[in-house]
N, C-alpha and C positions, 0 to 999 in steps of 0.2 A: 504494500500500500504506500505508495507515494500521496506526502501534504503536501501541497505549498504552501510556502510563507510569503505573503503577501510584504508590503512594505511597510506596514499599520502594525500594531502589535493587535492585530484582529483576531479573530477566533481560533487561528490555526495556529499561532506559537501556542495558544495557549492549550488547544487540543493536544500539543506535545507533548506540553509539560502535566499536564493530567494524564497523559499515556505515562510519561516516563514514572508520574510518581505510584501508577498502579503497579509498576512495573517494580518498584525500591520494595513497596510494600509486601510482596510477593515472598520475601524475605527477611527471618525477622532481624535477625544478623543487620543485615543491609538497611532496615529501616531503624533500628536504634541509632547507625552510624549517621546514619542521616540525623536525624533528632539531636545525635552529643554535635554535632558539627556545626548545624546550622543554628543550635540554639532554637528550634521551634520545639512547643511543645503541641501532643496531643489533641487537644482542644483548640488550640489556636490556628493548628492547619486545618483541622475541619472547619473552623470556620471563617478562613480566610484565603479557599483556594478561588475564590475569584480577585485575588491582591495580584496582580502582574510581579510585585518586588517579591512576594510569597512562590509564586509558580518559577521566577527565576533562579529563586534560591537551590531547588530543586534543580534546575537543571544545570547550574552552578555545582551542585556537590556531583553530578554525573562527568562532567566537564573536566573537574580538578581530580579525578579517577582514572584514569585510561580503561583502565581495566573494566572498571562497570558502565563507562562509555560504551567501549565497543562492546562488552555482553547486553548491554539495553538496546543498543544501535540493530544488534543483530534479531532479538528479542522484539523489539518492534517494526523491524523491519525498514527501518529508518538509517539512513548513513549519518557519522559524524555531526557531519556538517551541518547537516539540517537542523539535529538537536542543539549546537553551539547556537545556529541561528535563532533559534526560536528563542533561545536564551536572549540574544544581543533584542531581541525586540521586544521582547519586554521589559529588558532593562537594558538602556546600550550603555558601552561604559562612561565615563566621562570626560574622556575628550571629544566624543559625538553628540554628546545632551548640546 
């Protein structure tokens, strides 16, 4: 399944990043690391996965991984690239803001 990412941080980063994070969760290992890393708790990703800086952070910790980069990339049938992207569109870094 190929998304495209639009140039908007529109629905499709963000379908990524709700893929990817169905995809951390899938593990519980993989989802605590996520949790000690990014500092989100529990209750607050539930209810702040429509926060762009929250769906980034997510794809931020797959990003800073190789490993579970390319095991989510693969997993969702998504390349690198596209997951980095959907990250920079929801949150680009700041030299582009």
């Amino acid at each position: 399944m190929t998304i495209p990412i639009r140039e908007s941080s529109g629905p499709e980063a963000k379908t990524v990043a709700l893929m990817a994070l169905s995809w951390v969760l899938q593990d519980e290992d993989r989802a605590q690391r996520l949790l000690s890393l990014t500092g989100l708790e529990p209750d607050h990703l539930r209810h702040a996965l429509g926060d762009p800086a929250v769906l980034a952070s997510i794809l931020d910790f797959l990003a800073n991984h190789e490993r579970d980069l390319l095991s989510a990339s693969e997993a969702l049938d998504l390349s690198p690239d596209i997951i980095v992207a959907a990250r920079n569109r929801l949150a680009p870094p700041p030299d582009e803001m």
